[in-house]
N, C-alpha and C positions, 0 to 999 in steps of 0.2 A: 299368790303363790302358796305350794302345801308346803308342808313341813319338809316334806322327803327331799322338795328343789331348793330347799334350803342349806340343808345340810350339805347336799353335793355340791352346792356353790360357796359353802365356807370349807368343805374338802378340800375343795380347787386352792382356792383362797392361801390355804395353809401350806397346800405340797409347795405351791408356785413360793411362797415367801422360804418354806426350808430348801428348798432348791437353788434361789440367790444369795441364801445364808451359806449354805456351802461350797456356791462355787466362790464365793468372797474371800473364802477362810484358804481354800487351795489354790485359786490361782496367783497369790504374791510370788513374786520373784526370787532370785538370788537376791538381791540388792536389800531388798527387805527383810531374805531370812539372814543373812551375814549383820545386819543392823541390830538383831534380837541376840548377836552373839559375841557381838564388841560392842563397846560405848563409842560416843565419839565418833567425828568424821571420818568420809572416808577418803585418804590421802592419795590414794596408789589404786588403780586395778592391774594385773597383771594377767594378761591374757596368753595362754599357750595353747599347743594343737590338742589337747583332750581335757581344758579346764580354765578355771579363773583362779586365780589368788586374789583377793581382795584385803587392803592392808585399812586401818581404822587408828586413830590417833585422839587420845583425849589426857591429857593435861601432860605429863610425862611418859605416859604409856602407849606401847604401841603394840597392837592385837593384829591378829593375820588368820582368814580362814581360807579353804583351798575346796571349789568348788570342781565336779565331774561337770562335763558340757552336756552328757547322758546322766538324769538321776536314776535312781532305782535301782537298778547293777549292783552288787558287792564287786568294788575294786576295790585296789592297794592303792591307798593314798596318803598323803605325806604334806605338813605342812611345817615353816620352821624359821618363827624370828630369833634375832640375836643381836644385840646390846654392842658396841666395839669392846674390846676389851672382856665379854662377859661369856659366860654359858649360855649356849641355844636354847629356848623353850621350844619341846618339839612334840607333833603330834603326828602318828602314823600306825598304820594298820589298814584293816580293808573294812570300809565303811561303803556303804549307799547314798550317803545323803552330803558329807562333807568331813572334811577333816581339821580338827582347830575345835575353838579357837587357840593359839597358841599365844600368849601375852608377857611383855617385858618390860621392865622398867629402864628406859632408856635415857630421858632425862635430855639434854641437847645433844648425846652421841649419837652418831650414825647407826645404821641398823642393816643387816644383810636379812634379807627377805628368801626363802627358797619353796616351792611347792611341788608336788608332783599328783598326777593320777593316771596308773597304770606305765608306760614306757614314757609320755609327756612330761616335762619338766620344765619348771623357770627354775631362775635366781637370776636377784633384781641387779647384784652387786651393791656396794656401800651407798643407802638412800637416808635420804632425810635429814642431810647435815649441818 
């Protein structure tokens, strides 16, 4: 083999490995990006007509992010735990990619869950008592 069938077969070589490199990095899911943005299990998904809320629980605290069922978009979206007895931690505006995480220290109180994106909306009612 010359030198020149060389090169183009470590060319190859390289495009094909950064090519698996990147679809690696972009195709994780929700499930994985909501994991990089609360600790902790996840206790709750909450599924509505234009999104997921997904709720995360690790030792006292309880984290809530609110996924579009469509990424990419700039919509209005809204997610929102709360503690019994406490103030909302709330995160909302018009995001693309997710809204949250929003995080409480709840401690063994129950917790009202709420999300939205665009006209769709949950709220779990009082969970995790």
């Amino acid at each position: 083999m010359d030198s020149g069938a060389i090169r183009r077969r470590a060319a190859l070589g390289l495009a094909v490995l950064s090519t698996a490199g990147l679809l690696a990095l972009v195709s994780p899911g929700a499930a994985e990006a909501a994991a990089s943005y609360c600790a902790g299990r996840e206790v709750r998904k909450l599924p509505f007509s234009t999104g997921t809320v997904r709720v995360y629980k690790s030792g006292g605290y309880i984290c809530a992010v609110t996924f579009p069922k469509r990424q990419g978009a700039r919509k209005q979206m809204s997610v929102s735990v709360q503690a019994r007895g406490s103030r909302p931690a709330v995160d909302k505006g018009v995001f693309s990619h997710h809204a949250g995480p929003a995080k409480v220290h709840a401690g063994r109180r129950c917790v009202l869950v709420k999300g939205s994106v665009g006209r769709g909306a949950v709220n779990s009612g009082w969970i995790l008592c």
